[in-house]
VMD Tcl script that draws the C-alpha trace (Angstrom):
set ca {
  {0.37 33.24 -8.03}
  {-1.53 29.86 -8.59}
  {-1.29 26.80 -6.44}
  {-0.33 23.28 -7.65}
  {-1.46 20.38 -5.73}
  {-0.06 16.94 -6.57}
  {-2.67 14.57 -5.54}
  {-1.91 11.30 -7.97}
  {0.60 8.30 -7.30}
  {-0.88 5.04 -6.08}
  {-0.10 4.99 -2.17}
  {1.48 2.32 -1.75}
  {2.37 3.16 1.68}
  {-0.76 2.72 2.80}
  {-1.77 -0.22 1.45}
  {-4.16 -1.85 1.39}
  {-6.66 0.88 2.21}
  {-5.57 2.84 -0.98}
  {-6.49 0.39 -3.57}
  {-9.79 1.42 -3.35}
  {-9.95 4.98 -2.86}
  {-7.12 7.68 -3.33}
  {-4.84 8.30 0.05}
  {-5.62 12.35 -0.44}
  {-8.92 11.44 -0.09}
  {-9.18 9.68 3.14}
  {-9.76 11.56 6.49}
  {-7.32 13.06 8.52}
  {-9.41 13.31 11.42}
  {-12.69 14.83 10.47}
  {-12.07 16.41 6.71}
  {-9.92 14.90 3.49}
  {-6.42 15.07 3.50}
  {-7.02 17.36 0.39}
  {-8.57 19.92 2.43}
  {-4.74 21.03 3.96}
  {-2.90 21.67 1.47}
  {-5.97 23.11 -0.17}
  {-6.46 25.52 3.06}
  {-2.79 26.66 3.34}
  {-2.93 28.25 -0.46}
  {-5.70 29.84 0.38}
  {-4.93 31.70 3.40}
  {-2.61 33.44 1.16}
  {-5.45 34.57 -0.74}
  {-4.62 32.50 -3.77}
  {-8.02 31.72 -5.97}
  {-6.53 29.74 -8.66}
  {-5.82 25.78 -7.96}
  {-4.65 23.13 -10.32}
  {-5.27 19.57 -8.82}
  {-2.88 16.68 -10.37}
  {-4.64 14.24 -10.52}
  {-4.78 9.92 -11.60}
  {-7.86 9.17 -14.10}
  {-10.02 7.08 -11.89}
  {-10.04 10.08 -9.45}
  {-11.71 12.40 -11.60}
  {-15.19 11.86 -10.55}
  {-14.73 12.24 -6.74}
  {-13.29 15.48 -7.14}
  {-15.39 16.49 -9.57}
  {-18.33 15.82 -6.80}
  {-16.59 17.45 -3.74}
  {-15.13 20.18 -5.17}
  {-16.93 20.83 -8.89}
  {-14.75 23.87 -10.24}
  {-14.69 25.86 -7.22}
  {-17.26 27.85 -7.90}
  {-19.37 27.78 -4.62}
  {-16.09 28.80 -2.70}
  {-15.26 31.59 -5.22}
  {-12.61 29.94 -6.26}
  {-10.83 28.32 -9.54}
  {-10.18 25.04 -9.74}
  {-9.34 23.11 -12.65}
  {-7.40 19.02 -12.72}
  {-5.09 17.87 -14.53}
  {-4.48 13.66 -15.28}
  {-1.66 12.09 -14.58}
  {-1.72 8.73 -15.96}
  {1.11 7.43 -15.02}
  {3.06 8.41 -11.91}
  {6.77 10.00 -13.08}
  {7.96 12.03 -10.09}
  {7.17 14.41 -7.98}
  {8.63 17.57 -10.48}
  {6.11 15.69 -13.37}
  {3.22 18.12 -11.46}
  {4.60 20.98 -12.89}
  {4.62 19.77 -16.70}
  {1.23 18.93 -16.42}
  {0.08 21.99 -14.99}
  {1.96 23.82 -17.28}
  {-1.20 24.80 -19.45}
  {-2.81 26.52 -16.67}
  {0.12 28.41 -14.98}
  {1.34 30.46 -18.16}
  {3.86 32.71 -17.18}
  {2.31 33.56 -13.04}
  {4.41 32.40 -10.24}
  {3.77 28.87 -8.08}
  {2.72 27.46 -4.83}
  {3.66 23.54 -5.60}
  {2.34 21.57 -2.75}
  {2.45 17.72 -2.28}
  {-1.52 16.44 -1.23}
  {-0.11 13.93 1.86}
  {1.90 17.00 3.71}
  {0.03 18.38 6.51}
  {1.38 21.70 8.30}
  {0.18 23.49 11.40}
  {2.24 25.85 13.27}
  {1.55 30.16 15.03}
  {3.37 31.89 12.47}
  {3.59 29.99 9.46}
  {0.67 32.11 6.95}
  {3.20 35.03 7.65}
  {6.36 33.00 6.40}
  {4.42 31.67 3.26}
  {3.28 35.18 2.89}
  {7.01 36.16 3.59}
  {8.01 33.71 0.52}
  {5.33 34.41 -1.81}
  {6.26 38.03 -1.64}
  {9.93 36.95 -2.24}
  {9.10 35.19 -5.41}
  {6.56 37.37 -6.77}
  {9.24 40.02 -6.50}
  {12.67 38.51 -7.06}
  {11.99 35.60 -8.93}
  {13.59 32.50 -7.87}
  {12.48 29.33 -5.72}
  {11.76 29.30 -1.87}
  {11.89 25.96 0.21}
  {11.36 24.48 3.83}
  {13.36 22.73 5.80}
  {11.99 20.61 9.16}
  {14.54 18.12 11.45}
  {13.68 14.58 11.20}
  {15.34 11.79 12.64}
  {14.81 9.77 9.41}
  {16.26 12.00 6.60}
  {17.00 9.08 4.25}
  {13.52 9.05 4.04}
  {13.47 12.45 2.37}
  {15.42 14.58 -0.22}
  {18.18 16.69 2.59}
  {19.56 20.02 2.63}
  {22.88 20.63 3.77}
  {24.17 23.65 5.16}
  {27.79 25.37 5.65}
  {28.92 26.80 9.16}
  {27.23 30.25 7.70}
  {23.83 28.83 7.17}
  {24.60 28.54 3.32}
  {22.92 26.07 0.71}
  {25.73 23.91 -0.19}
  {23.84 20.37 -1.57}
  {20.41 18.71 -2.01}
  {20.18 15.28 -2.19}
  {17.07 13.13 -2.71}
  {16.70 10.40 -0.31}
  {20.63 9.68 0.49}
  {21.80 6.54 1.83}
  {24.27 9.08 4.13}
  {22.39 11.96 4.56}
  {24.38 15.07 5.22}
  {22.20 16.49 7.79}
  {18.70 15.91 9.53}
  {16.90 18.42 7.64}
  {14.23 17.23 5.31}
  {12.82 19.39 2.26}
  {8.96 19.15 2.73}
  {6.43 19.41 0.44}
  {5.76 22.93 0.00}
  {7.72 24.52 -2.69}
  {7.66 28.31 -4.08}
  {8.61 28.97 -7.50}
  {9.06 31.45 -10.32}
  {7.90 30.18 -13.93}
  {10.99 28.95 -14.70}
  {10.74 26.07 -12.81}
  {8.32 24.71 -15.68}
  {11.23 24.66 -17.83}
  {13.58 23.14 -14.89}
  {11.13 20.42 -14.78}
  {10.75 19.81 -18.46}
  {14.80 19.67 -19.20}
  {15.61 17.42 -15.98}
  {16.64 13.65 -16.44}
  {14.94 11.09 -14.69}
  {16.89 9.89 -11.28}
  {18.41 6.41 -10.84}
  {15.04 5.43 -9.50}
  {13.52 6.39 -12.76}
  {11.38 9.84 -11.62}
  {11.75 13.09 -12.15}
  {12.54 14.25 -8.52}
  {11.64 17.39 -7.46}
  {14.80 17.60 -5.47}
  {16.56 18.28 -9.21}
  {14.39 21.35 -10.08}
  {15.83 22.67 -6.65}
  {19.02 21.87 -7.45}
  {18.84 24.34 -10.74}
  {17.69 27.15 -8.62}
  {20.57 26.37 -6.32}
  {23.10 26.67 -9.30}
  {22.06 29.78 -10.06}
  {21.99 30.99 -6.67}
  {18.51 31.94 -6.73}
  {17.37 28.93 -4.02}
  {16.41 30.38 -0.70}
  {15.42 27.80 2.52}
  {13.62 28.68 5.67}
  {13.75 26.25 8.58}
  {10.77 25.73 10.37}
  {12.30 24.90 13.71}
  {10.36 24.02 17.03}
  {6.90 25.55 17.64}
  {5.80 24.05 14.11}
  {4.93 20.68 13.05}
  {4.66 18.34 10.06}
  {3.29 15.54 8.69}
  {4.18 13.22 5.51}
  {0.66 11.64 5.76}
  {1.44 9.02 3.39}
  {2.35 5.95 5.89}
  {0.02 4.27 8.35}
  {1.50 5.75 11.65}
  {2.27 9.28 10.37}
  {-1.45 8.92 8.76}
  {-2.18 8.35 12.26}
  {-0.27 10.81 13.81}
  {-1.69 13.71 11.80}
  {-5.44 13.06 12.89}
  {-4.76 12.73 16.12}
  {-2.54 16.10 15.74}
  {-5.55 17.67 14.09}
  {-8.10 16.51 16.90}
  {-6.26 17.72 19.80}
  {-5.54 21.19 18.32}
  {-9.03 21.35 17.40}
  {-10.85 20.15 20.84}
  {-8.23 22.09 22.74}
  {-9.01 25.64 20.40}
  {-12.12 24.92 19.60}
  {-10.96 26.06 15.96}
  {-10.99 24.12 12.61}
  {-7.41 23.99 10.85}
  {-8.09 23.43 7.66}
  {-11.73 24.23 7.29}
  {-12.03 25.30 3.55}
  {-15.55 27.13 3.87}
  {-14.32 29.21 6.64}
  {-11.12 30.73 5.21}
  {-13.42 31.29 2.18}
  {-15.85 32.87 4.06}
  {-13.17 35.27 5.64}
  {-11.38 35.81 2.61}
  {-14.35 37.16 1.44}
  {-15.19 35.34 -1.42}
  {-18.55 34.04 -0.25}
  {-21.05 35.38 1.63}
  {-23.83 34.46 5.08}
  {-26.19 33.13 2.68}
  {-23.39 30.83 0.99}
  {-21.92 29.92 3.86}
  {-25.17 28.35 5.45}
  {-26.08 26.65 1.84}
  {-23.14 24.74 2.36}
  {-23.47 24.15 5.44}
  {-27.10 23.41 5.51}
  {-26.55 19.39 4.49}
  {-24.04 19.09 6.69}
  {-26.20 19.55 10.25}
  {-26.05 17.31 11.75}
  {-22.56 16.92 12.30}
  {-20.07 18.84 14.41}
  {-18.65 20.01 11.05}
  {-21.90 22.01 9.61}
  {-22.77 23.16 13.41}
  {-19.16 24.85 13.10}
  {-19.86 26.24 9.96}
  {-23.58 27.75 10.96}
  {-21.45 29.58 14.27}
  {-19.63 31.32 12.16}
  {-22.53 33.51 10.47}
  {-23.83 34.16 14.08}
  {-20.25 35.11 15.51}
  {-20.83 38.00 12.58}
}
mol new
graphics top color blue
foreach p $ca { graphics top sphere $p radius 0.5 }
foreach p [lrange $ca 0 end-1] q [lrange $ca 1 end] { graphics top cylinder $p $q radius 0.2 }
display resetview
């Protein structure tokens, strides 16, 4: 499986900060808001990341992250020049993914919660396996903000709808999506949506006609964040800094999950976090090796 991580658009939403510098790569709290979605593919010990990216971005990632290769990992961009909906990603990416399953995650969603590596694992397996697509549902008191799932009285899939005027229900379809390789094709066959995007909600909806469309809800004990306006930008950092002062643990830390995972070593881990010090970040970093 390779991951997908859709990191373009223009973030509006958070004017008038992001006309200057890309929304997924401003802090939430003490790390870039790329480092989340980053960290949540790779505690399933996925390797292989393709960023989606706009053309001015290029060089900043290009400086923080290079091609992965001091976290043993893969990582490759591709340019989106123009944004065309969230289900555009997977066209782009299409080059890299060839026929191996997906982890498509949106760059502004930030998720924290006891058990939730073991349900990704849970869905990767599922896909890997069975084929098909796997989705997450969360309650929101907003859902015309979102694309909705609906339910029958069993628990059954019975519509998707991409931010509805009515909503149906109060559960919102976040931005973490497992797919087969079909979903490529879904994307590339879809017609663009009243608003004139190709909405990821309509590559779901194939999967649904086909009955191969599975949903988890992640209920209480779990939250998320859509990162991408000013209070839930907010919100998330100040999320990320109590769990983190209260734990003393990093969520999100990319070096450390690549340090566990194995894929670099002491002496890696410390040349990383040798420029960084000074701050409570590289201090973290350096207690790892001596925990060891």
């Amino acid at each position: 499986m390779k991951a997908i991580i859709l990191a373009g658009g223009s973030g509006t939403r958070l004017y008038p900060v992001t006309q200057i510098i890309n929304k997924h790569l401003l802090p939430i709290y003490n790390k870039p808001m790329i480092y989340y979605p980053l960290s949540l593919a790779m505690l399933l010990k996925i390797r292989e990341f393709i960023f989606v990216i706009n053309p001015e971005d290029e060089p900043f990632y290009k400086k923080i992250f290079n091609h992965g290769e001091k976290l043993g990992m893969k990582i490759n961009w591709v340019i989106q020049k123009k944004p065309r909906g969230l289900a555009e990603g997977l066209i782009l990416a299409e080059p890299f993914i060839k026929d191996d399953c997906i982890l498509y995650l949106l760059g502004d969603n930030i998720f924290f919660g006891h058990d939730l590596p073991k349900i990704m694992e849970s869905a990767k397996n599922e896909i890997e396996k069975n084929g098909g697509a796997y989705i997450f549902g969360y309650y929101v008191p907003d859902p015309e903000r979102f694309g909705v799932v609906e339910f029958d009285e069993e628990g059954k899939v019975i519509s998707l709808e991409e931010k509805p005027k009515k909503p149906r229900s109060n559960w919102a379809v976040v931005g973490m999506y497992f797919y087969d390789k079909k979903a490529i094709e879904f994307a590339k066959n879809i017609k663009p949506s009243r608003r004139g995007e190709l909405e990821i909600t309509s590559v779901n909806k194939e999967y649904l006609k086909r009955g191969k469309l599975k949903v988890k809800l992640l209920g209480r004990g779990f939250a998320w964040f859509d990162a991408g306006t000013h209070d839930s930008f907010l919100e998330a950092g100040e999320f990320v800094a109590t769990i983190e002062k209260k734990t003393g643990l990093m969520i999100g830390c990319i070096e450390e999950i690549a340090y566990n995972n194995g894929w670099i070593n002491k002496e890696q881990l410390l040349e990383l976090a040798k420029p960084l010090s000074k701050t409570h970040y590289g201090r973290y970093l350096m207690k790892l090796v001596e925990k060891k």
